[in-house]
N, C-alpha and C positions, 0 to 999 in steps of 0.2 A: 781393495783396501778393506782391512776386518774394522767394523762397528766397534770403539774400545767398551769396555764394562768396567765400572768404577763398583766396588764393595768398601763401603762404609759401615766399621765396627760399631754395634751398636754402643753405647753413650755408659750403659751400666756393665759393661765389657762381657753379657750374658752372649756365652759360646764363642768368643774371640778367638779360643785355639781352632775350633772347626772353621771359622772365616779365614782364619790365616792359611790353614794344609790347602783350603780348599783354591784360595786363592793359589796357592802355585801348582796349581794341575794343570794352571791355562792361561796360555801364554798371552793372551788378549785382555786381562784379568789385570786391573789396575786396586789396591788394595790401599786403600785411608784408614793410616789410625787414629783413635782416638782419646785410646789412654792418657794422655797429657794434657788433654784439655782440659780446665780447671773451669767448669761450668757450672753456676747456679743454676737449685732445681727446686721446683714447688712441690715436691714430695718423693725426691730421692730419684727418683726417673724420669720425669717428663723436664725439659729446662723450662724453666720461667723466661717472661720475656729478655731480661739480660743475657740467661744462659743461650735461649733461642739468635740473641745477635752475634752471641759470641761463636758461639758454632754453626752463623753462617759466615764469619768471617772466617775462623778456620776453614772450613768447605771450600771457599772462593778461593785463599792463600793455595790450598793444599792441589785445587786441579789448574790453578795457574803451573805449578810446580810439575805437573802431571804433562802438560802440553801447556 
């Protein structure tokens, strides 16, 4: 049994097309987007504690969905 790998797009979508190719080279390569998530952020990048719950709830929804 292969160990799965989850890649998660970074939040300010900095290099999302190189996480996406790179995610399908490998078949073991589980890939979360993130673009959709409508996250509050306390300075455009990092989320603030709302945004911080809200994209751990996306996170939990997303690797339920995964396995």
């Amino acid at each position: 049994m292969q160990t799965p790998i989850v890649m998660l797009i970074p939040f300010s979508q900095t290099f999302a097309p190189i996480f996406r190719q790179t995610a399908k080279q490998f078949t073991n390569v589980q890939l979360i987007e993130t673009k959709d998530w409508h996250l509050s952020y306390t300075d455009g990048l990092h989320p603030d504690a709302n945004g911080s719950q809200l994209a751990g709830n996306y996170l939990a929804k997303s690797l339920q969905q995964l396995y």
